[in-house]
Every structure is written in C-alpha cells, then in structure tokens.
C-alpha positions in Angstrom: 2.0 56.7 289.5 -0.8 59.2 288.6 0.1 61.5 291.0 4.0 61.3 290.6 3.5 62.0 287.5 0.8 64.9 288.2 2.4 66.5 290.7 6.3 66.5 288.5 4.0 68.4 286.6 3.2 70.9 288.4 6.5 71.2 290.2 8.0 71.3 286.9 5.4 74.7 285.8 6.4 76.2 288.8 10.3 75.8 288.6 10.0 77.0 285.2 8.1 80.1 286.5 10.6 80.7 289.1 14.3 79.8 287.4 13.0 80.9 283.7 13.3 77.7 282.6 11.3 76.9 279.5 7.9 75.3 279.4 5.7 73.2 277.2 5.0 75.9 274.1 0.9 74.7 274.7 -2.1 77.0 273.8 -3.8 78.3 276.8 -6.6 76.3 276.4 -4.5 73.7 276.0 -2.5 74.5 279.5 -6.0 74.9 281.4 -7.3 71.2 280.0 -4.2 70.0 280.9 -3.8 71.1 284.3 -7.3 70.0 284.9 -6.3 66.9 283.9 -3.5 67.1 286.4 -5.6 68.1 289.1 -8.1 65.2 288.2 -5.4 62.9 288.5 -4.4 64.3 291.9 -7.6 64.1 293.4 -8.2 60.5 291.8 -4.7 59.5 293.5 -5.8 60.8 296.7 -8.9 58.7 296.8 -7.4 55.9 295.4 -4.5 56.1 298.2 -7.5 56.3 300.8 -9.4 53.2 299.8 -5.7 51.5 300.1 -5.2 52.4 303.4 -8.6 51.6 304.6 -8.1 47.9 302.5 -4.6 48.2 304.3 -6.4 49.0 308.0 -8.4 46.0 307.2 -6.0 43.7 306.2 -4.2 44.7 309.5 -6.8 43.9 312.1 -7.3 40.4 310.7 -3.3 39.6 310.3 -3.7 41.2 314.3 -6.6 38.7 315.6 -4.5 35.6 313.3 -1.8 36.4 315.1 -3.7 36.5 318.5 -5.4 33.4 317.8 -1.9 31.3 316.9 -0.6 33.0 320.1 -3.2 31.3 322.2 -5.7 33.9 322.4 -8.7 32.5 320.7 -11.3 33.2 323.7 -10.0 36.4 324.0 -11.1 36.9 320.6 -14.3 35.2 320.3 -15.3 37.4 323.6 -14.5 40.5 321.6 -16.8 39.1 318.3 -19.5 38.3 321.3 -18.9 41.8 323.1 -18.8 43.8 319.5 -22.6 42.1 319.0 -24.0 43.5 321.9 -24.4 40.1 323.4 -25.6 40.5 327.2 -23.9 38.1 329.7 -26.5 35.4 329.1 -26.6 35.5 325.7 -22.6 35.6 326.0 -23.1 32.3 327.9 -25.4 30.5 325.6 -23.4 31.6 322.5 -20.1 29.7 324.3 -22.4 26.7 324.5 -23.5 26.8 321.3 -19.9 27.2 320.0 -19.2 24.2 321.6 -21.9 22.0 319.9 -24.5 21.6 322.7 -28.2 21.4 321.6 -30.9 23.8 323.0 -31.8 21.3 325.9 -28.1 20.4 327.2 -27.4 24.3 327.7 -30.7 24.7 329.4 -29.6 21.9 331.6 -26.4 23.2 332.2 -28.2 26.7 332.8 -31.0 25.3 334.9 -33.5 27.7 332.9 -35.8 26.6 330.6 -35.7 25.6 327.5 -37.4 28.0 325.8 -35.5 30.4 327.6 -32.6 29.2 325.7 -34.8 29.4 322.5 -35.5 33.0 323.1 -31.6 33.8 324.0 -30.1 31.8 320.5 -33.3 33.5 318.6 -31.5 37.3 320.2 -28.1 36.2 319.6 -29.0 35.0 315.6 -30.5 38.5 315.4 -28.0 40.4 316.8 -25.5 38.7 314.3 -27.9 39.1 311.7 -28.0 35.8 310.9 -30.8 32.5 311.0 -29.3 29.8 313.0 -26.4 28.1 314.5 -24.5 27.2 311.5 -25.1 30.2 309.9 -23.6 32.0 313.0 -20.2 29.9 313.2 -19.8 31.0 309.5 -20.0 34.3 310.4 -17.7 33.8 313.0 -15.2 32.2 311.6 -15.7 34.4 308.6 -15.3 37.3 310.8 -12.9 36.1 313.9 -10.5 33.7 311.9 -10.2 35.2 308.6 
C-alpha cells in the first residue's frame, strides 16, 4: 500500500510534467521532503516485499516436505535432514537406529562395533545438529522435517 501509494505519486508528478496537468501548489522545500518521503516509502516497500517473499520461500519448502511426507515420502525426507547435517554413512546409520528408539547397546549389536563406537558416532551426530542428546535431536527433527 506504501508503495502504491508512493509510486501514484510519482507517476502522478510526472504526468503532470508531461500533459500540463496541474500539481500540488507545495513550496519547494516542501516538494523535496515530500518526495523523500516518497522515496523512503519505496525503498521501505521494497524491503518489506523481500522479507515476504523469503517468509513466503519458507513457508513453501515446509508445505513442499508436508506434502512429501503425506505422499509417503517420509524416509526420503529424513535422509535429506541427515544428508543436509553432514552425517557420514555411519553416522547416517546410527541416526536411523536412534530414530527408531534403540539404545546405544542394541545398535552396536545390530552394527557388530562397539559400543563406544556408537557413543562416539550419536556424540558427532548431536554435534553436527547442534544439539545434546536424543530427545533433543527428534525435536529438532521434527521441528525441522515435519513442521
């Protein structure tokens, strides 16, 4: 609305010019505060209209990865969270086990490692999601993946 109504302005300044048409009978320190004003408001519009189409970008991809994960594409999307922290293919495997509710000692049996290898490998994975532990990790993800 700001810049609708500061760009009609303008337009309006420079038909006048052109057709004779007449304009506002301001001071010209007037007309110079108040096509400052108009040019503020232009420039506040335009950042304003960029913030809502990044908000708008946002918005997007998570109405995007919803959808996908109604569609049946919920490991598809978890993969992406896991590849987008960095995770390497073990870590990748330990996070699936951990999203499934297994305990340090199961995954290491399931792994045949050790298990403070496993320790070491949830320890990368909270740090590499910037989080503490397990629970603060699903947050995240649904935080991040679902909503």
């Amino acid at each position: 609305m700001i810049q609708a109504f500061c760009g009609a302005y303008f337009l309006w300044e420079i038909l006048a010019s052109i057709l004779g048409l007449p304009t506002l009978p301001l001071r010209w320190r007037t007309r110079e505060l108040v096509e400052i004003g108009a040019s503020l408001g232009l420039v506040i519009g335009a950042g304003l209209g960029v913030g809502l189409a990044r908000t708008a970008g946002r918005e997007m991809r998570r109405a995007e990865s919803a959808r996908r994960l109604t569609s049946g594409e919920f490991t598809k999307v978890v993969q992406a969270y896991f590849d987008r922290l960095s995770l390497t293919p073990a870590e990748t495997e330990v996070a699936w086990f951990l999203l499934k509710g297994m305990s340090q000692s199961e995954i290491a049996g399931l792994r045949n490692t050790r298990e403070g290898t496993v320790k070491a490998q949830c320890t990368a994975i909270y740090r590499k999601a910037g989080v503490t532990g397990k629970s603060q990790l699903f947050s995240l993800l649904v935080e991040d993946v679902l909503l």
